[in-house]
C-alpha positions, 0 to 999 in steps of 0.5 A: 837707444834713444826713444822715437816719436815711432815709439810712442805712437807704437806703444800707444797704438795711435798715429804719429801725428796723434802723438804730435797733437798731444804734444803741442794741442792736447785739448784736439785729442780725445782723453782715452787716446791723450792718456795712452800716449802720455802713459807712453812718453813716460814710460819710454821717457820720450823728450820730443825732438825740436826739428822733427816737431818742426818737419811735422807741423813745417815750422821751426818753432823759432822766432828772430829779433833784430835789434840795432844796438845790442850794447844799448841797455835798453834792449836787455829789458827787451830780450827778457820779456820776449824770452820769457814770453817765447819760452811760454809760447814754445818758440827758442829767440835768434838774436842779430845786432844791426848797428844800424847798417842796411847790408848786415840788416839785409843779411840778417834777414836772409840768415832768418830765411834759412834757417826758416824762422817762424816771425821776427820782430824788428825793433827800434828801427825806420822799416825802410822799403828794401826791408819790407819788400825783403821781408814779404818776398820771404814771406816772413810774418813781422812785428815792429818793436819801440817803432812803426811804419807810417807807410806800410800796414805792420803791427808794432808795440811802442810807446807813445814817444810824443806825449811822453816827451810832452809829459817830461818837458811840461813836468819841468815848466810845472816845476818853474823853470823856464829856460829848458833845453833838449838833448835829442837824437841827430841821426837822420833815419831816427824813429822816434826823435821826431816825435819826442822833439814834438812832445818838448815843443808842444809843451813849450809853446803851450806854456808860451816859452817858444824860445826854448824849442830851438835849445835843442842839441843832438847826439847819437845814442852814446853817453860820450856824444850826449856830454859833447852835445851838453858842452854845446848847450850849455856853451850857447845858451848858459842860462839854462835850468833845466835838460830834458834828454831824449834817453837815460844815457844822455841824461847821464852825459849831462849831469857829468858834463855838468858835475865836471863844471862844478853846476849842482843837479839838481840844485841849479839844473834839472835833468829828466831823462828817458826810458827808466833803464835799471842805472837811473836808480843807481846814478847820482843823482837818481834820475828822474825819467820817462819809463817805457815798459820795456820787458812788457814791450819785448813780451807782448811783441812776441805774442803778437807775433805768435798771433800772427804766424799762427792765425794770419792776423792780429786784433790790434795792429798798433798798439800803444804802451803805457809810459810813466813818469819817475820822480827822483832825485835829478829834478826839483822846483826852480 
């Protein structure tokens, strides 16, 4: 018969909650009664059951993600960090794809209640007011991902999107090119589309190219969308010699788009992307790219939330990542 926490206490003749703090706080037990229980665990080869852990201490010892596009390889980057991160902290992860859609949301949401999760992070999303409300009337604790709220007080982990945008879109002016364009996000619930269309305008209008600010396209996160969107562009203004794109995957419809139309990237047109996803090294040309930290993003978003649950508070309510830019091979001097 399966050895019981009863067991142990038993054989090392403590409570069962001593047991319990062993377990999960053995610096709270003083050393005689810690290495009677551990002597007692491996001898009986005791392996502490999850949900009685969760009944002893009214936690479930599980933290929820929701993520809008589980397709997107952006959120693989994401899902890894917070992983290895739940794994350290002793959490299981509970992943739910949106797409985006406020009734599947909303009922993900009430999943995560009965299942009594301990926190959930709630990534690159608007944090509409239903879902907050739904959120505090659950009394979950939650962290934002690669978002923020301007209206609610809520710790987030992001990047700063507008001076990485700044950051691309200067990087092409320094490189001589004046007739720039955008391929940006066209949703309207888009989190960080306006803050990256802010980056590519500051950096225009400092370099006194205003004009560019209104060669900007739109499409919604899929390499097809980016290629029509490129096709758009291109139609209007032909002129153009380089692309700053809002992500790596419509940074990749362009340079089809173009590669089809016989037009050399980066020989007659730059492109730089946004995010560094483990493909633009691999894409030909290698493409130059604004790098989010999205492991360190997903594993700080779940220490963040372990702070919270247990604590009540986070020392740092918004916290900005670093972004880097990679040079590579899709950008070159005009």
């Amino acid at each position: 018969m399966k050895p019981t926490i009863r067991d142990v206490a038993k054989m090392a003749a403590v409570s069962i909650s001593t047991v319990s703090r062993v377990m999960n706080a053995p610096e709270s037990v003083n050393e005689s009664k810690r290495i009677r229980v551990l002597e007692a665990i491996e001898k009986l080869q005791y392996q502490p059951n999850s949900f009685a852990r969760g009944l002893i201490y009214n936690k479930s010892f599980t933290f929820g993600l929701l993520i809008p596009d589980i397709e997107n390889v952006f959120y693989t980057g994401i899902i890894r960090g917070m992983q290895d991160a739940c794994i350290k902290l002793g959490y299981s992860l509970m992943i739910c794809n949106t797409d985006r859609d406020r009734h599947r949301l909303l009922s993900y949401i009430d999943a995560f209640h009965e299942k009594q999760v301990d926190g959930i992070v709630f990534a690159s999303d608007m944090m509409f007011p239903e879902y907050y409300a739904k959120l505090v009337r659950c009394k979950i604790p939650f962290v934002l991902l690669s978002t923020h709220s301007d209206e609610f007080e809520v710790p987030c982990v992001e990047i700063d999107d507008e001076k990485a945008a700044y950051d691309a879109a200067k990087f092409l002016v320094e490189l001589g090119h004046r007739e720039i364009g955008m391929i940006g996000f066209d949703h309207e619930n888009s989190i960080s589309g306006p803050p990256r269309f802010q980056g590519f305008a500051r950096a225009m209008m400092e370099a006194g190219l205003d004009g560019n600010v209104k060669k900007v396209k739109g499409a919604a996160h899929r390499f097809e969308q980016a290629y029509q969107a490129a096709h758009e562009l291109f139609t209007e203004y032909p002129g153009l010699t380089a692309v700053f794109c809002v992500a790596d995957e419509f940074a990749m419809g362009v340079i089809s788009y173009l590669k089809d139309r016989n037009i050399l990237v980066p020989g007659q047109v730059s492109v730089v992307g946004f995010d560094n996803l483990r493909f633009a090294n691999m894409f030909v040309p290698k493409l130059t790219t604004i790098a989010q930290p999205m492991y360190d993003m997903g594993y700080r978003a779940a220490e963040k939330l372990h702070e919270l649950v247990t604590t009540g508070k986070v020392e740092v309510l918004r916290e900005k990542m670093e972004h880097k830019l990679i040079v590579r091979e899709s950008s070159r001097e005009k």
